[in-house]
N, C-alpha and C positions, 0 to 999 in steps of 0.2 A: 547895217546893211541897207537901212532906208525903207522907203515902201516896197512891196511887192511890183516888179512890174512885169509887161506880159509880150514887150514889144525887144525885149534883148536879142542880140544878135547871136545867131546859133551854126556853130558850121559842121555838116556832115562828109566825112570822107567817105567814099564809094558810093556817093547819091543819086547816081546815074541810073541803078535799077534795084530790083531785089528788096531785103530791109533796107538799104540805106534809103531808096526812092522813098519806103514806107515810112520812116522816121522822117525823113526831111515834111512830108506831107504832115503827120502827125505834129510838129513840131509848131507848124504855120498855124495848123487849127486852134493851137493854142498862142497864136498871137505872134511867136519868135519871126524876127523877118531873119529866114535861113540862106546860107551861104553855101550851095551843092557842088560840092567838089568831087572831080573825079578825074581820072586818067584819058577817060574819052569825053573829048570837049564836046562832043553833040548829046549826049547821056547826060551831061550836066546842065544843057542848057533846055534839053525837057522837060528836066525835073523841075528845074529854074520855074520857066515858063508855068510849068502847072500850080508851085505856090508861091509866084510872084517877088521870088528872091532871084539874088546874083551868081550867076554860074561861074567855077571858077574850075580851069585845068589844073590836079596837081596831081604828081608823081610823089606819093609818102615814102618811096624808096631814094629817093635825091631830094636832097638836106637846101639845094639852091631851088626847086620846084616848092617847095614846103611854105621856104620863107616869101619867095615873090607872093606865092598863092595868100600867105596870113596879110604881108603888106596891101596886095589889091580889097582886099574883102575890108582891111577896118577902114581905107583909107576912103572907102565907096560906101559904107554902113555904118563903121564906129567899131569901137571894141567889139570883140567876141569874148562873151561871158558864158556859151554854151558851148561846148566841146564833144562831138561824138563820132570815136573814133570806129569806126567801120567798118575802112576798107580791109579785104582780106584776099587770098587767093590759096588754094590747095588742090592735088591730084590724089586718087585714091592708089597709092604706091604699098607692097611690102614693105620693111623698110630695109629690107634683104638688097632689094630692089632698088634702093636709091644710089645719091651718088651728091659729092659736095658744091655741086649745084645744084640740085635742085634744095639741099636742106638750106645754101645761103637765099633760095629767091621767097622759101616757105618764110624762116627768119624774118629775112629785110621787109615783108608785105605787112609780113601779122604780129610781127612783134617791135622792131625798129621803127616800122612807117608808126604804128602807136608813140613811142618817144618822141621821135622827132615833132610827130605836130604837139606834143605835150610838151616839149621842150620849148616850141617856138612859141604858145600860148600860156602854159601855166603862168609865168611872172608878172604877164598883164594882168592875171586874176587875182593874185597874192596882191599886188600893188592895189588893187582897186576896192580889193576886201569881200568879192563874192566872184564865184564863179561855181558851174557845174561841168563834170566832164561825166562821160557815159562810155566805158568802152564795150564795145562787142566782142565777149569772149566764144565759149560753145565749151558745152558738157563734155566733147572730147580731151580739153583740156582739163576738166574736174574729176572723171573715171576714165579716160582714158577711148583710143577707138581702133578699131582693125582697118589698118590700111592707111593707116592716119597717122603717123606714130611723131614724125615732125611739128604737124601742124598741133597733135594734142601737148605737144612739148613748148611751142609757141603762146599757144592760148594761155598755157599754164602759167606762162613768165606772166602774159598779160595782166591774169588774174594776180600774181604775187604783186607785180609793180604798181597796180593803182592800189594795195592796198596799202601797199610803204606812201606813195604819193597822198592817199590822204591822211594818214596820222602827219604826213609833214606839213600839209596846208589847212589842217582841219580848223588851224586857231584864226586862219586869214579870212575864215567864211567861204570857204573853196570844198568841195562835197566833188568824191571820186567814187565812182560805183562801177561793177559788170555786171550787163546784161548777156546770157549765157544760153542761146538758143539751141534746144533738141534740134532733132529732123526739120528740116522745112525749105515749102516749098519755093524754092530759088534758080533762078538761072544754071548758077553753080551746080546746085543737086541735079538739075535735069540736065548738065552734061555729065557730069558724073554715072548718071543713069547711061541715057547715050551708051554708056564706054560698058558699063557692066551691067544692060537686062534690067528690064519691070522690074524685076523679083526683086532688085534693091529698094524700090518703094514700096512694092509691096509688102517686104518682109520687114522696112520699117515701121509701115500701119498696122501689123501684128504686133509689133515690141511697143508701144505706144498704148498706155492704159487708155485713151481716149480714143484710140481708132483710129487717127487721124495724123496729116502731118500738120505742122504747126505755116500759119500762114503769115508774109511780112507782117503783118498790121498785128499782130498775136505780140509779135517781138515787140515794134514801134509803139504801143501802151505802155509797157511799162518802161521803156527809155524815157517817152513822154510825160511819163509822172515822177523818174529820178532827176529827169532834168529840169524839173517846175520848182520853185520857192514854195509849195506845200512836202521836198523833200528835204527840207532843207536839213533836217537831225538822223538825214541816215548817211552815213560815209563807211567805204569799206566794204560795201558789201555784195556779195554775189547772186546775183537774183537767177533759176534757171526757168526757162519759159520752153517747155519739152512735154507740155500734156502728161505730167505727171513722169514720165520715163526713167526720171533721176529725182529722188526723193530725199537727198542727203546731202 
């Protein structure tokens, strides 16, 4: 693997706001020059601006948005040996309630858009002999969530596939992990609130042994320390950062 180094190039999908802004920031402070991608090219180029990396448009549901987006970042930075896969999108639905659109856009966001940038990136890292990928799952997909019933079926694939993905690359020096955020506080949640009443934050700050809901930077620590060379001997594994809420 060589030395330790601090300046690797690290790309976040949905870094435009929320944890992904949080991890792309986190990321920088530990040296990574990061690559903030997102769907809304001025979202990415805030984020950009704030840690001093390249913003890049990408659509992780369009397989041709994925690959331009990986060609522009090495060919303007160099390999990408950090991987954090982020972007996600969900509505709080029945699942009585749904309809096979909405289960393909939950799908193609949170669970495909993960492949596809793992697809277009993993073999660089295999090849190179180290990489780290970090995908952002959520506890709805490890017990489950009312209202949720796609997206925690999504997560859930997330969590199964990086864990096949690293027993396959574990020999090339390639480290897969999820990061598995409880409640927290996000753009997302606060429309989701929006749509259904206070009472959904508040009655998460009651379920929540800490009181509290969990805040992007809460998350982007430990993305930030799976995706560092001091994690380099943990692969497969599911971290949740939920203030205690899921203990298992």
């Amino acid at each position: 693997m060589g030395q330790p180094k601090s300046d690797r190039v690290a790309f976040v999908t949905g870094a435009g706001q929320g944890i992904g802004r949080a991890i792309a920031l986190a990321l920088a402070d530990d040296g990574r020059r990061v690559v903030a991608g997102d769907l809304r090219a001025d979202a990415a180029e805030a984020t950009a601006s704030e840690v001093g990396g390249l913003a890049v448009t990408v659509d992780v549901t369009d397989g041709a948005s994925v690959a331009a987006a990986v060609e522009r970042a090495e060919a303007e930075l160099g390999p990408v040996e950090v991987l954090v896969n982020n972007a996600g999108w969900d509505e709080l639905r029945a699942f009585v309630d749904t309809d096979e659109a909405f289960w393909d856009r939950v799908i193609d966001v949170n669970f495909k858009g993960c492949l596809r940038m793992t697809h277009a990136l993993l073999p660089g890292m295999i090849e190179r002999g180290f990489g780290r990928m970090v995908n952002i799952g959520s506890d709805a997909g490890r017990v489950g969530s009312s209202h949720e019933s796609v997206y925690s079926g999504a997560k859930g694939g997330v969590i199964a596939f990086t864990k096949t993905v690293a027993r396959e690359a574990a020999r090339a020096g390639v480290t897969a992990n999820v990061v598995c955020p409880g409640p927290t506080r996000t753009p997302l949640l606060e429309g989701m609130a929006q749509i259904s009443g206070e009472k959904l934050v508040a009655s998460l700050e009651r379920a929540v042994p800490m009181r509290r809901l969990g805040e992007p930077e809460d998350v982007a620590a430990a993305v930030a320390f799976l995706a560092s060379e001091r994690a380099g001997y943990i692969t497969g594994q599911t971290l949740s950062v939920s203030g205690g809420l899921t203990m298992a």
